[in-house]
PyMOL Python script that loads the backbone (N, CA, C, O; Angstrom):
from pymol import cmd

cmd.read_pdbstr("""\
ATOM      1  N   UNK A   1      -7.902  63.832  58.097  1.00  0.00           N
ATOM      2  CA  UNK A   1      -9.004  64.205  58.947  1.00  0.00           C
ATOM      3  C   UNK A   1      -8.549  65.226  59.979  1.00  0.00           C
ATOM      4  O   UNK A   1      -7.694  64.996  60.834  1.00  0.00           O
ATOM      5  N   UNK A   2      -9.146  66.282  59.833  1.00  0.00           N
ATOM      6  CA  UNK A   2      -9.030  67.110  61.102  1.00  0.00           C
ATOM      7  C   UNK A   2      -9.393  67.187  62.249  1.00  0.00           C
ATOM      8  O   UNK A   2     -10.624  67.159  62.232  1.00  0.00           O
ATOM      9  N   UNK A   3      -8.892  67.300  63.621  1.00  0.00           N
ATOM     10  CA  UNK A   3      -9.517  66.787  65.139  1.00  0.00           C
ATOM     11  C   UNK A   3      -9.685  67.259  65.621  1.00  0.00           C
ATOM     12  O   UNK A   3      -8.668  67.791  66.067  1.00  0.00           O
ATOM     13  N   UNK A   4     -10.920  67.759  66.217  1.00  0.00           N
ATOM     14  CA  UNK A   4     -11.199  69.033  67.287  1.00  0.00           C
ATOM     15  C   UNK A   4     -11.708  68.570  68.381  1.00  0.00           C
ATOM     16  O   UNK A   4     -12.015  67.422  68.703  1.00  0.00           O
ATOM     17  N   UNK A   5     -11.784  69.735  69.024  1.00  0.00           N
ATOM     18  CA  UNK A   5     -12.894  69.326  70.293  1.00  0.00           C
ATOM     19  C   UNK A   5     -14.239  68.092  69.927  1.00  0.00           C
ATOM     20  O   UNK A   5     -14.804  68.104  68.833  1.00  0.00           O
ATOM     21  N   UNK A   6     -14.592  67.112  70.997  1.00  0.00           N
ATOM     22  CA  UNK A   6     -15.485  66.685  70.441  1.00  0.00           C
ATOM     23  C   UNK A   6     -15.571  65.636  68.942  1.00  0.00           C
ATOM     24  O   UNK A   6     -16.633  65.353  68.387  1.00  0.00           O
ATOM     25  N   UNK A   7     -14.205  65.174  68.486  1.00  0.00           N
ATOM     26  CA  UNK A   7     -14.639  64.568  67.295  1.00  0.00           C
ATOM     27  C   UNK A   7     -14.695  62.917  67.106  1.00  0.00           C
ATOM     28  O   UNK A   7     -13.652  62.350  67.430  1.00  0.00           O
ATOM     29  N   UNK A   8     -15.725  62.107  66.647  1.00  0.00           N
ATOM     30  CA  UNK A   8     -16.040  61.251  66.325  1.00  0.00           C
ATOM     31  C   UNK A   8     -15.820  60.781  64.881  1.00  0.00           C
ATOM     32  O   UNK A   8     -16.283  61.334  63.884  1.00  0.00           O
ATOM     33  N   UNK A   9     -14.837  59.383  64.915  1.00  0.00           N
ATOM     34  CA  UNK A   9     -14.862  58.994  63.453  1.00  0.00           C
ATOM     35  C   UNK A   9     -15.762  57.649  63.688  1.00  0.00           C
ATOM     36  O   UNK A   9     -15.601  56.846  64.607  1.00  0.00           O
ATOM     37  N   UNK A  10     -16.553  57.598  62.856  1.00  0.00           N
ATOM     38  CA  UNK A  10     -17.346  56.200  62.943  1.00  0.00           C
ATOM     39  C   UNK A  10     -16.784  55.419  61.516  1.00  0.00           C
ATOM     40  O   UNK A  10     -16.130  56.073  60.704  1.00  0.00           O
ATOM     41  N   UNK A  11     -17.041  54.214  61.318  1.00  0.00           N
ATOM     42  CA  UNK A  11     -16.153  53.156  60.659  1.00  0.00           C
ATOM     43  C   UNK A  11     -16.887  51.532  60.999  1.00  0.00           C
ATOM     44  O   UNK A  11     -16.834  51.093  62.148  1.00  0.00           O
ATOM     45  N   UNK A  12     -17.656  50.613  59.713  1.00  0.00           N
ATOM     46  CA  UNK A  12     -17.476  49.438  60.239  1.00  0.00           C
ATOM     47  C   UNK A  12     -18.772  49.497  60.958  1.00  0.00           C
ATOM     48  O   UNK A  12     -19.142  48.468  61.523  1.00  0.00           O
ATOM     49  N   UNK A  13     -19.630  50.728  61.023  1.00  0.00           N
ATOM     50  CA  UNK A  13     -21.123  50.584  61.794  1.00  0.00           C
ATOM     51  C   UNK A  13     -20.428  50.766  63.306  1.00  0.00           C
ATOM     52  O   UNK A  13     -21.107  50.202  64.164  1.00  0.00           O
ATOM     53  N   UNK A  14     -19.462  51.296  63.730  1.00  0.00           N
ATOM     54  CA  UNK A  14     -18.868  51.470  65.167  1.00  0.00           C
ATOM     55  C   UNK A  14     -18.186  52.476  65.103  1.00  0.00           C
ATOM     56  O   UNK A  14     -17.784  52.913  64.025  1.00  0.00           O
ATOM     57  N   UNK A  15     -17.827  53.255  66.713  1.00  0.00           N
ATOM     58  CA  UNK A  15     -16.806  54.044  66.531  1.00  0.00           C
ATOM     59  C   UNK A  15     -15.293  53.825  66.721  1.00  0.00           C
ATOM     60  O   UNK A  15     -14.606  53.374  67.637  1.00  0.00           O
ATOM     61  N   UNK A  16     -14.987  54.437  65.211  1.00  0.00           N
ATOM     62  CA  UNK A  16     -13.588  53.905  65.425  1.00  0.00           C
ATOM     63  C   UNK A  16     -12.736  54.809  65.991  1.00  0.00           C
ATOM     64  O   UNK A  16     -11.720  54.174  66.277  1.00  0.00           O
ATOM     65  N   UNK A  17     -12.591  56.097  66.344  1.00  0.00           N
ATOM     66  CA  UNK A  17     -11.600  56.965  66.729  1.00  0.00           C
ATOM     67  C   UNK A  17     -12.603  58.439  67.291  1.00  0.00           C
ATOM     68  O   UNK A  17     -13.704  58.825  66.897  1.00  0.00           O
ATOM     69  N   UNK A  18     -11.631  59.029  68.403  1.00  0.00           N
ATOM     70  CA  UNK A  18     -12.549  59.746  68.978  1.00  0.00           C
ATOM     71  C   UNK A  18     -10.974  60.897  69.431  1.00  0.00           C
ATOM     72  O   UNK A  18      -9.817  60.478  69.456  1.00  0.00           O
ATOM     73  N   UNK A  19     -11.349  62.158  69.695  1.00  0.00           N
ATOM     74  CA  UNK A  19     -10.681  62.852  70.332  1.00  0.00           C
ATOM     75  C   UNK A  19     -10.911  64.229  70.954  1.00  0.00           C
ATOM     76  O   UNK A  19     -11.621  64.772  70.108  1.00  0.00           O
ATOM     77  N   UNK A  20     -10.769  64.897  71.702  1.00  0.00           N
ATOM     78  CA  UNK A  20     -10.621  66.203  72.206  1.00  0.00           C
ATOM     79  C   UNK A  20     -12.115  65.953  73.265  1.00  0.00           C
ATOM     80  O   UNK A  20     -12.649  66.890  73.858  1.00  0.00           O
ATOM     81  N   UNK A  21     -12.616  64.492  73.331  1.00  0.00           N
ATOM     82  CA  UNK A  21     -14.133  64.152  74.049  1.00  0.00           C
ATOM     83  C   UNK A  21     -14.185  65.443  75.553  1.00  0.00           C
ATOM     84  O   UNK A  21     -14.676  66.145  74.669  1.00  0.00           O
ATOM     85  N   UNK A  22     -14.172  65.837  76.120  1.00  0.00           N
ATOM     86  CA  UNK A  22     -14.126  66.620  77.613  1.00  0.00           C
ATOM     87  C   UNK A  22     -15.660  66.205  78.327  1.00  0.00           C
ATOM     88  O   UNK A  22     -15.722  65.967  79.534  1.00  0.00           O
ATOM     89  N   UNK A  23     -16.318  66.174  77.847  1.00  0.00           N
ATOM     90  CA  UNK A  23     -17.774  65.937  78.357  1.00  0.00           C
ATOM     91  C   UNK A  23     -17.578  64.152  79.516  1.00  0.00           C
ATOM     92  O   UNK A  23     -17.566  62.961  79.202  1.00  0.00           O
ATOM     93  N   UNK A  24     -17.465  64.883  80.828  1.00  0.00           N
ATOM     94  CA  UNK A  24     -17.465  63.537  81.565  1.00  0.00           C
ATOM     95  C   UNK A  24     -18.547  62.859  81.285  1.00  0.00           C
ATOM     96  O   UNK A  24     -18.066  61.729  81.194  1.00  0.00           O
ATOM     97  N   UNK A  25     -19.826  62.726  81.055  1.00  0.00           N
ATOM     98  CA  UNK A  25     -20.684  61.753  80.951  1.00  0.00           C
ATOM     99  C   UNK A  25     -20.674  61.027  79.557  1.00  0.00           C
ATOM    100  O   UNK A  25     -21.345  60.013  79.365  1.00  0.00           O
ATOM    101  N   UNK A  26     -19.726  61.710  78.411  1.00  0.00           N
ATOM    102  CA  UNK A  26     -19.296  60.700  77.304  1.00  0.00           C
ATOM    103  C   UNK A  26     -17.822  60.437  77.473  1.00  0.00           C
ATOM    104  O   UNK A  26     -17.369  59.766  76.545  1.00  0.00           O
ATOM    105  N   UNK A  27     -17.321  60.631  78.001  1.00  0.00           N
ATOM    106  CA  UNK A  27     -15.981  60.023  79.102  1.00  0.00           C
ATOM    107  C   UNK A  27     -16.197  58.587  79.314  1.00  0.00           C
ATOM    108  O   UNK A  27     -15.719  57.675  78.639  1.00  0.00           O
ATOM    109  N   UNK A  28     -17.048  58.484  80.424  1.00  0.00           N
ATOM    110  CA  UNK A  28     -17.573  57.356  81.180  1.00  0.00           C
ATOM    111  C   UNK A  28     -17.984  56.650  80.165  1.00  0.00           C
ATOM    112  O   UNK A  28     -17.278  55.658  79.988  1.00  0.00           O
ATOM    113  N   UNK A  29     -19.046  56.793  79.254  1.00  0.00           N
ATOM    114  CA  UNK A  29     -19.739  56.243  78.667  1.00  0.00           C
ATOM    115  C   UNK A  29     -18.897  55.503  77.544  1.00  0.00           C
ATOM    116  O   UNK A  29     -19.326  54.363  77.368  1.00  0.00           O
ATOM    117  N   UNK A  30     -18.037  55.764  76.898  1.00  0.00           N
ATOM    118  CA  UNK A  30     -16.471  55.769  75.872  1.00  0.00           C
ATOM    119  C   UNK A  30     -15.885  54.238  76.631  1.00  0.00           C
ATOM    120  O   UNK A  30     -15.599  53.123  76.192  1.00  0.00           O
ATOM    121  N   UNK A  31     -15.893  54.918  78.064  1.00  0.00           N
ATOM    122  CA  UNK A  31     -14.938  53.580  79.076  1.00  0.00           C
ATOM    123  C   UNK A  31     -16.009  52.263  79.259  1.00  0.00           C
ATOM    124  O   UNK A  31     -15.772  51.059  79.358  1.00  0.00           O
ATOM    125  N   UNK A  32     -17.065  52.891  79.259  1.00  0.00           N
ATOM    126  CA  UNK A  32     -18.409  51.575  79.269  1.00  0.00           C
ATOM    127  C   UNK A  32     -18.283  50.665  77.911  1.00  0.00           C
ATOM    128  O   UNK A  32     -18.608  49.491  77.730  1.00  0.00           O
ATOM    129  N   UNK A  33     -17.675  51.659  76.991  1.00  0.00           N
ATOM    130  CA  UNK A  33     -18.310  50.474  75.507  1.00  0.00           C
ATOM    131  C   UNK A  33     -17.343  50.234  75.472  1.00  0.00           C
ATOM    132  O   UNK A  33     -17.235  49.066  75.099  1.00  0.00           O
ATOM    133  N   UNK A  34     -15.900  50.938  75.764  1.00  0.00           N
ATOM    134  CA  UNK A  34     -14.320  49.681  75.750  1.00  0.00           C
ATOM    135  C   UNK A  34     -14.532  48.505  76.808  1.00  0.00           C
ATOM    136  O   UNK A  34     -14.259  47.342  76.511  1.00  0.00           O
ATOM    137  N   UNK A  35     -14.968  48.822  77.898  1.00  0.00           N
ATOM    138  CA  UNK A  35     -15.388  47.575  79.002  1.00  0.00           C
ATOM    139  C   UNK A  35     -15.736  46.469  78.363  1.00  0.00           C
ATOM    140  O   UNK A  35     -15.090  45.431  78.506  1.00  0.00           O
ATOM    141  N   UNK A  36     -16.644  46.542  77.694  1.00  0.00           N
ATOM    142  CA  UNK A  36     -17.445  45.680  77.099  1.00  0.00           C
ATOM    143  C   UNK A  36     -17.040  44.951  76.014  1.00  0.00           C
ATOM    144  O   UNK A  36     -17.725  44.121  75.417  1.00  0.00           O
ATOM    145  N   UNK A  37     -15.574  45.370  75.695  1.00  0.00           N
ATOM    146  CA  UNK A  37     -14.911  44.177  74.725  1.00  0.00           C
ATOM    147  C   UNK A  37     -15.523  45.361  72.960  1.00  0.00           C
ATOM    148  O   UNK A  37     -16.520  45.877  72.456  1.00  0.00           O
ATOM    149  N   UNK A  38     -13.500  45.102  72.660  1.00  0.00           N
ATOM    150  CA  UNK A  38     -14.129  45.755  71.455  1.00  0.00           C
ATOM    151  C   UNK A  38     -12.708  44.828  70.628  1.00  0.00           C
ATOM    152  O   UNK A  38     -11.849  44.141  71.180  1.00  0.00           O
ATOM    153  N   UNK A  39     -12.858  45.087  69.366  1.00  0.00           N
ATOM    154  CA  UNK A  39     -11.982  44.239  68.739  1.00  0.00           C
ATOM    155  C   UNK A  39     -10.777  45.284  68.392  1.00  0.00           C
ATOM    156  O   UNK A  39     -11.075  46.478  68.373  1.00  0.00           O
ATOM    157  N   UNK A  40      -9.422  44.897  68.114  1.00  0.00           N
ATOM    158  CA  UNK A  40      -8.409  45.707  68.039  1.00  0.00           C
ATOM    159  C   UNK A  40      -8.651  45.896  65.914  1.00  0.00           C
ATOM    160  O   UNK A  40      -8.573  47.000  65.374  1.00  0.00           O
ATOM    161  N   UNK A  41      -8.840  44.992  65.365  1.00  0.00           N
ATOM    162  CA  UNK A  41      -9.278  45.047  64.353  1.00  0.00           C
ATOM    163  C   UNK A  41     -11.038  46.072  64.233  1.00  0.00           C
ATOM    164  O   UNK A  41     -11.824  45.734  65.119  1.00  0.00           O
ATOM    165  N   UNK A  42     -11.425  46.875  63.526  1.00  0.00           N
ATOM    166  CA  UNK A  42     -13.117  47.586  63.195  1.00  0.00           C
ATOM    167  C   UNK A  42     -13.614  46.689  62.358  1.00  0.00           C
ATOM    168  O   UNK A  42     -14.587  46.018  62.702  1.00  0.00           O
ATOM    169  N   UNK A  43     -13.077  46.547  61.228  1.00  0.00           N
ATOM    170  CA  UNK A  43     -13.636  45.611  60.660  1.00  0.00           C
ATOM    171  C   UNK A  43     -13.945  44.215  60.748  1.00  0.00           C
ATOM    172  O   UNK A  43     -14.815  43.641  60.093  1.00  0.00           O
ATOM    173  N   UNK A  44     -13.106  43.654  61.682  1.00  0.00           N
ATOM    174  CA  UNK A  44     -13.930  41.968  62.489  1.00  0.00           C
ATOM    175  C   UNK A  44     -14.577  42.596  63.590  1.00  0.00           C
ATOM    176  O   UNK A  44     -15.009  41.638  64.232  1.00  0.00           O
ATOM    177  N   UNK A  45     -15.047  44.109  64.463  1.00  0.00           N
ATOM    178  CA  UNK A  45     -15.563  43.924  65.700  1.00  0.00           C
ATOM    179  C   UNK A  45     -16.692  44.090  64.821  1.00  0.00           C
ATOM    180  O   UNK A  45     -16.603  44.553  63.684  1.00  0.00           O
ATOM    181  N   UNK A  46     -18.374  43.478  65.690  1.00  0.00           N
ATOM    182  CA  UNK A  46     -19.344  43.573  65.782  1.00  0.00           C
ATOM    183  C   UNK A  46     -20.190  43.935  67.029  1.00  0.00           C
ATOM    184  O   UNK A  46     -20.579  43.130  67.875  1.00  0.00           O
ATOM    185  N   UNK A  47     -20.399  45.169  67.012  1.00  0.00           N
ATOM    186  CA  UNK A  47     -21.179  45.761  68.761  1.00  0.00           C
ATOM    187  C   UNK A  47     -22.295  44.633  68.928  1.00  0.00           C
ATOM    188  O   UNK A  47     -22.692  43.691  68.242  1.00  0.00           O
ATOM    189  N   UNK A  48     -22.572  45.117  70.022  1.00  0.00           N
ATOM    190  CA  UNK A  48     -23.907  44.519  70.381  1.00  0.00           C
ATOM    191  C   UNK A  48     -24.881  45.532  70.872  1.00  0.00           C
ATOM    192  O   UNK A  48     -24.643  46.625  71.384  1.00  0.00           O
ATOM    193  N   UNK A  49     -26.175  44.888  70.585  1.00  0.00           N
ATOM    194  CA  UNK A  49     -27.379  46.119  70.814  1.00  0.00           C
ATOM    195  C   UNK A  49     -26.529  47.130  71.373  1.00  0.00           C
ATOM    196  O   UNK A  49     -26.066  48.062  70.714  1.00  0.00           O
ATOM    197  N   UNK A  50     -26.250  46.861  73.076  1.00  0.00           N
ATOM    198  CA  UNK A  50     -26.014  47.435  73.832  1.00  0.00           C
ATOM    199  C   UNK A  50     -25.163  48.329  73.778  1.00  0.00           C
ATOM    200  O   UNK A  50     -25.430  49.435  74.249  1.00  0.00           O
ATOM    201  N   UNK A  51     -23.655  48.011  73.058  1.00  0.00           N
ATOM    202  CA  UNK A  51     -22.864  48.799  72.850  1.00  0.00           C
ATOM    203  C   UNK A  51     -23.170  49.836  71.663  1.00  0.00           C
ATOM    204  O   UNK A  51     -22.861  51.024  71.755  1.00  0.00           O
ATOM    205  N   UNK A  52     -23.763  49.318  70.611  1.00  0.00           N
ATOM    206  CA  UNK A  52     -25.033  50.056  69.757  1.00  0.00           C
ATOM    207  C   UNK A  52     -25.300  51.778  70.188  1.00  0.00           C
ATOM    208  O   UNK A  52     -25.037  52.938  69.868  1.00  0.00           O
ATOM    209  N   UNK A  53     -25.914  51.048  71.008  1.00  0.00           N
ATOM    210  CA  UNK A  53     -26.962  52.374  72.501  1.00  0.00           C
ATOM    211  C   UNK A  53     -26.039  52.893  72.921  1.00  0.00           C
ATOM    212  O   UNK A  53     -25.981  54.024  72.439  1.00  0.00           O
ATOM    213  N   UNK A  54     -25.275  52.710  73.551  1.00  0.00           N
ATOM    214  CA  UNK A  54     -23.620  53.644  74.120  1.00  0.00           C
ATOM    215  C   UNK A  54     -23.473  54.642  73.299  1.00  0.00           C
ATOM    216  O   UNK A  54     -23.720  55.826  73.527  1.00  0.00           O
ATOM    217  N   UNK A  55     -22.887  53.956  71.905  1.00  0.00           N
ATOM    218  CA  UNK A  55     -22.668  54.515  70.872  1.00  0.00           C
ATOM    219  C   UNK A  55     -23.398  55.963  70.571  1.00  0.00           C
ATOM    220  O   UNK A  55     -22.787  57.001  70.317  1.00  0.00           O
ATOM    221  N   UNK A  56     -24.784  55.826  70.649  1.00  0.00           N
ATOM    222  CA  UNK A  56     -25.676  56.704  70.269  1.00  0.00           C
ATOM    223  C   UNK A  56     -25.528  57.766  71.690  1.00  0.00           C
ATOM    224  O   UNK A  56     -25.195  58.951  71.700  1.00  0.00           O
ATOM    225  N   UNK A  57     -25.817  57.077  72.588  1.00  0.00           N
ATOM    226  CA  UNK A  57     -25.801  57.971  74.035  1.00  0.00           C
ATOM    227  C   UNK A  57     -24.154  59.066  74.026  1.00  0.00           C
ATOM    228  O   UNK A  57     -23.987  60.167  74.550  1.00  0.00           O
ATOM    229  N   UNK A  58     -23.246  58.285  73.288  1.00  0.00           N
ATOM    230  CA  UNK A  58     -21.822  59.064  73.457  1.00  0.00           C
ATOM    231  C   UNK A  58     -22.175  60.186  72.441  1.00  0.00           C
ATOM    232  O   UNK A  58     -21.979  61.367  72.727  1.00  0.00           O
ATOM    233  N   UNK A  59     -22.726  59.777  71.188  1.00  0.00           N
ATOM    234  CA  UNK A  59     -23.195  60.339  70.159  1.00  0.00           C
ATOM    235  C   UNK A  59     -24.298  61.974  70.731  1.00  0.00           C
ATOM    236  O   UNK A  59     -23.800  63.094  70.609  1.00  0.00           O
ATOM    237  N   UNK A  60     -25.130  61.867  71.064  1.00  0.00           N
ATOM    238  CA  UNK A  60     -26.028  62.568  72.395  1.00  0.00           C
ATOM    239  C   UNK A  60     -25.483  63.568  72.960  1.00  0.00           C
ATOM    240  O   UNK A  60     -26.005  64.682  73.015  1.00  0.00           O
ATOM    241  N   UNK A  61     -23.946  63.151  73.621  1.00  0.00           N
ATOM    242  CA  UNK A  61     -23.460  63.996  74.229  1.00  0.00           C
ATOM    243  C   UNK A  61     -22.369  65.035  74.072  1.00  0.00           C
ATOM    244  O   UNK A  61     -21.960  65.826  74.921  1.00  0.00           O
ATOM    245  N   UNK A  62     -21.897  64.843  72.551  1.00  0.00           N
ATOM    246  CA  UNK A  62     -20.739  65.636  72.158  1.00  0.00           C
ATOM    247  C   UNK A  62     -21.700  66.807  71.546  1.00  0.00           C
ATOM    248  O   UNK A  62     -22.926  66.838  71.436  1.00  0.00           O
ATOM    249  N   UNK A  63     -20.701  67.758  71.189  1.00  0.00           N
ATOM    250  CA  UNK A  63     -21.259  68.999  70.550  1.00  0.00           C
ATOM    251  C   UNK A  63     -19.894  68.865  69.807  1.00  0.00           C
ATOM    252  O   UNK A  63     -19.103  69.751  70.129  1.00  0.00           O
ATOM    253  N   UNK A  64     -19.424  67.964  68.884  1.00  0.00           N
ATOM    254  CA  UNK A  64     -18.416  68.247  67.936  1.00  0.00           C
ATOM    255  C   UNK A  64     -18.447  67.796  66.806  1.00  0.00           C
ATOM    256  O   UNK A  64     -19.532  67.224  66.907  1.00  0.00           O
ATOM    257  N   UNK A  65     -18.074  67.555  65.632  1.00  0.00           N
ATOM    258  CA  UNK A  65     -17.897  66.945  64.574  1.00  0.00           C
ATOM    259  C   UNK A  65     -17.727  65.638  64.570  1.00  0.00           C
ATOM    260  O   UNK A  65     -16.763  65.015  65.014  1.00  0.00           O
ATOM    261  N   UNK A  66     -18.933  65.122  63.925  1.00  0.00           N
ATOM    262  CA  UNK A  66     -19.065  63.312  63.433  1.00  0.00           C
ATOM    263  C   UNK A  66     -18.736  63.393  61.929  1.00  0.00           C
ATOM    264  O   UNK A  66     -19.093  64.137  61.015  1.00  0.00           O
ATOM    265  N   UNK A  67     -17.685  62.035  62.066  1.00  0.00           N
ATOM    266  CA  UNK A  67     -17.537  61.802  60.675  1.00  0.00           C
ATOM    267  C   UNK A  67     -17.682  60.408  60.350  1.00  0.00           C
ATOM    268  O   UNK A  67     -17.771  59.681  61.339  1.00  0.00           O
ATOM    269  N   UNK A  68     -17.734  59.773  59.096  1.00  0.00           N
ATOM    270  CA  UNK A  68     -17.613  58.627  58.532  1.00  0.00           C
ATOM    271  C   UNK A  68     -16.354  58.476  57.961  1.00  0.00           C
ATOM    272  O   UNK A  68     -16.050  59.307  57.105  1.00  0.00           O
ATOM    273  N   UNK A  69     -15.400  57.438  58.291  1.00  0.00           N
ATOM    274  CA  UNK A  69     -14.286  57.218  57.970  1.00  0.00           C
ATOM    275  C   UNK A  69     -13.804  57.116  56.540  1.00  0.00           C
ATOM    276  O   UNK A  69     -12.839  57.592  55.941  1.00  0.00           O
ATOM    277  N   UNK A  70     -14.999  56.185  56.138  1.00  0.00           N
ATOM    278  CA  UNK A  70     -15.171  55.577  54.577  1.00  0.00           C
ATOM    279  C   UNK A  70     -15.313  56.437  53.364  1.00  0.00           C
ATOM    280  O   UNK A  70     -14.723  56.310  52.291  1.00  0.00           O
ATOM    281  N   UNK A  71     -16.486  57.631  53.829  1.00  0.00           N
ATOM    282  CA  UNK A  71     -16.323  58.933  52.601  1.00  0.00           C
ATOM    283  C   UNK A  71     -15.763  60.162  52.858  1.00  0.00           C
ATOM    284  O   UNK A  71     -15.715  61.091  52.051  1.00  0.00           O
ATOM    285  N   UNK A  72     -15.299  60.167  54.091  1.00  0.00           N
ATOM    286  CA  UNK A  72     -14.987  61.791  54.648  1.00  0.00           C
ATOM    287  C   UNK A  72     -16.583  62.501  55.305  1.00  0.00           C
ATOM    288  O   UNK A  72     -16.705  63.547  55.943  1.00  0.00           O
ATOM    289  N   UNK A  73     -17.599  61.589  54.913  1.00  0.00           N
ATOM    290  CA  UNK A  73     -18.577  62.804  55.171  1.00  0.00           C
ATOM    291  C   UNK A  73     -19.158  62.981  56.460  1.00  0.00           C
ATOM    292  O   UNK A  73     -19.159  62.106  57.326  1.00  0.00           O
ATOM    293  N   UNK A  74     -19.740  64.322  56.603  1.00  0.00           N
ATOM    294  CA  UNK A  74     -20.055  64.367  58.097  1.00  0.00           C
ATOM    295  C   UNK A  74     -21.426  64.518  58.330  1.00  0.00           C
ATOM    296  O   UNK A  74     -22.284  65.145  57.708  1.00  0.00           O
ATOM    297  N   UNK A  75     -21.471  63.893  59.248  1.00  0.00           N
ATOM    298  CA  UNK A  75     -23.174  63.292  59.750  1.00  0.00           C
ATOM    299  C   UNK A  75     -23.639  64.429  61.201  1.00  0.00           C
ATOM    300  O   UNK A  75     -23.035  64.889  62.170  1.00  0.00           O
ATOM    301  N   UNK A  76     -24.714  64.495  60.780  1.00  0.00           N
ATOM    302  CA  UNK A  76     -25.114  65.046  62.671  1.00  0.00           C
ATOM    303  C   UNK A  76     -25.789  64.034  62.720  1.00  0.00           C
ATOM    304  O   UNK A  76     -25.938  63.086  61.949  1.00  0.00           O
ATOM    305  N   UNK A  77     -26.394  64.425  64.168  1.00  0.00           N
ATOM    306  CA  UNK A  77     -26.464  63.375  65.044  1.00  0.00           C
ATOM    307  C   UNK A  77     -27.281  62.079  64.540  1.00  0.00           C
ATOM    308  O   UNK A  77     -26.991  60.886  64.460  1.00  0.00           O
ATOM    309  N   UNK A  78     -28.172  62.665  64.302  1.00  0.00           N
ATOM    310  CA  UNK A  78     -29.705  61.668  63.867  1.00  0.00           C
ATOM    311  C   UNK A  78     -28.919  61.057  62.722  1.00  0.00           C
ATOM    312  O   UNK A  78     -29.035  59.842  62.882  1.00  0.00           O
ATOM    313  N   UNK A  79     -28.189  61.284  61.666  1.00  0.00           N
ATOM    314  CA  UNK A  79     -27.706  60.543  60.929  1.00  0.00           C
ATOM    315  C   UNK A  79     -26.743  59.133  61.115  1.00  0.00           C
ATOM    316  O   UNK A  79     -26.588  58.086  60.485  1.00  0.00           O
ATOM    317  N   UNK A  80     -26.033  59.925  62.728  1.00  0.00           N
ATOM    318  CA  UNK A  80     -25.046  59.220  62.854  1.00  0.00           C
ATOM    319  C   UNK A  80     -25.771  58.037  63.575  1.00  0.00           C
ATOM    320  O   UNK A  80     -25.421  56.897  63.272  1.00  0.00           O
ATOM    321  N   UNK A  81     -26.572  58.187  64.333  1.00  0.00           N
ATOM    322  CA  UNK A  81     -27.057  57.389  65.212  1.00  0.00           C
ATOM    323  C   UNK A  81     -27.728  56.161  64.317  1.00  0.00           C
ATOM    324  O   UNK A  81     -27.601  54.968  64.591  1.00  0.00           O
ATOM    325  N   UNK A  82     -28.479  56.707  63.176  1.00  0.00           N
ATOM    326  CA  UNK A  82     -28.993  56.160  61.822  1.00  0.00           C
ATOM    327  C   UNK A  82     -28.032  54.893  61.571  1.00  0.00           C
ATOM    328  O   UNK A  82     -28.171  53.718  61.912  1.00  0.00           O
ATOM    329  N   UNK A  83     -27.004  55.545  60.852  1.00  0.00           N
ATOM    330  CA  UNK A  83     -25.768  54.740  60.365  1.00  0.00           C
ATOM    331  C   UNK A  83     -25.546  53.907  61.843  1.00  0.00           C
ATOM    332  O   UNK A  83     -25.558  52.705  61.579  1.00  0.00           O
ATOM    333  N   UNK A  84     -25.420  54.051  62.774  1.00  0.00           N
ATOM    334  CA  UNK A  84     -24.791  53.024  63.874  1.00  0.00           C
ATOM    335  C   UNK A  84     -25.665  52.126  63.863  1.00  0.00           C
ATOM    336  O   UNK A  84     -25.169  51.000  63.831  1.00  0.00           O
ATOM    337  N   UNK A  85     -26.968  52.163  63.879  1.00  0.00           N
ATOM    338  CA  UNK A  85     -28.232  51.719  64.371  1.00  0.00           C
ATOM    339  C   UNK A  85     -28.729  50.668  63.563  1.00  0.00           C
ATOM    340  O   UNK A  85     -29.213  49.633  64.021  1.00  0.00           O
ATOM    341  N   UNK A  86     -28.540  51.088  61.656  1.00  0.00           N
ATOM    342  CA  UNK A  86     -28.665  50.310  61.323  1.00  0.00           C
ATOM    343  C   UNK A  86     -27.833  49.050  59.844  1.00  0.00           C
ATOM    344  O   UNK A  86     -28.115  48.213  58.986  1.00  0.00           O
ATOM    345  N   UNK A  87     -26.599  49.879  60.552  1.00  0.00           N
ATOM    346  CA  UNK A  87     -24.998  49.018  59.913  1.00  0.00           C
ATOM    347  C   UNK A  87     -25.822  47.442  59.789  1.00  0.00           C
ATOM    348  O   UNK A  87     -26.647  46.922  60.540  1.00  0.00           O
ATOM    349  N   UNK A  88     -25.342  47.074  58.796  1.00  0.00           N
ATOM    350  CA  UNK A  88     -25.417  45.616  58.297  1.00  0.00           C
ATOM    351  C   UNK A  88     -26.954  44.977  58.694  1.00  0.00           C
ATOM    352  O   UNK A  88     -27.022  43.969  59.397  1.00  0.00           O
ATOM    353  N   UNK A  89     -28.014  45.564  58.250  1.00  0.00           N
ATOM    354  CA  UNK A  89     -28.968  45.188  58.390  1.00  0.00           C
ATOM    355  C   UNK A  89     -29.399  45.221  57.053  1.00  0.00           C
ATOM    356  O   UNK A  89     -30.532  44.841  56.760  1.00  0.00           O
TER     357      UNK A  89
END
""", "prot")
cmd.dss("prot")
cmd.show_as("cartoon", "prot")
cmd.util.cbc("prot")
cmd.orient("prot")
């Protein structure tokens, strides 16, 4: 996987890896959904609504490349938010 400014790997219906973020209000928001308890394992964590919504709001605020861990493929936003939103339903 390649890492740029801005990049999001999602994994597990969550995000699993993030880098080059600069945008302070998905900064903060990054430190809000670790606050909130995340599992060191992706595959046993399960968000909650709330962290859900983070997710999407961090999602909102990058201008970089989202990916899915599982196929390589890359999502914009509305997709990604899609996939977070409605993992294991």
């Amino acid at each position: 996987m390649k890492k740029e400014k801005d990049y999001l790997v999602l994994k597990w219906g969550s995000l699993k890896d993030w880098s080059g973020v600069n945008n302070p209000k998905a900064k903060k928001l990054i430190e809000k959904w670790l606050k909130l308890g995340v599992s060191m394992s992706a595959m046993l964590h399960k968000d909650t609504p709330e962290q859900k919504e983070i997710i999407c709001q961090i999602i909102d605020e990058i201008d970089g490349t989202i990916q899915n861990d599982w196929d390589d493929k890359f999502y914009t936003k509305k997709q990604a938010k899609k996939y977070i939103m409605n993992y294991n339903q």
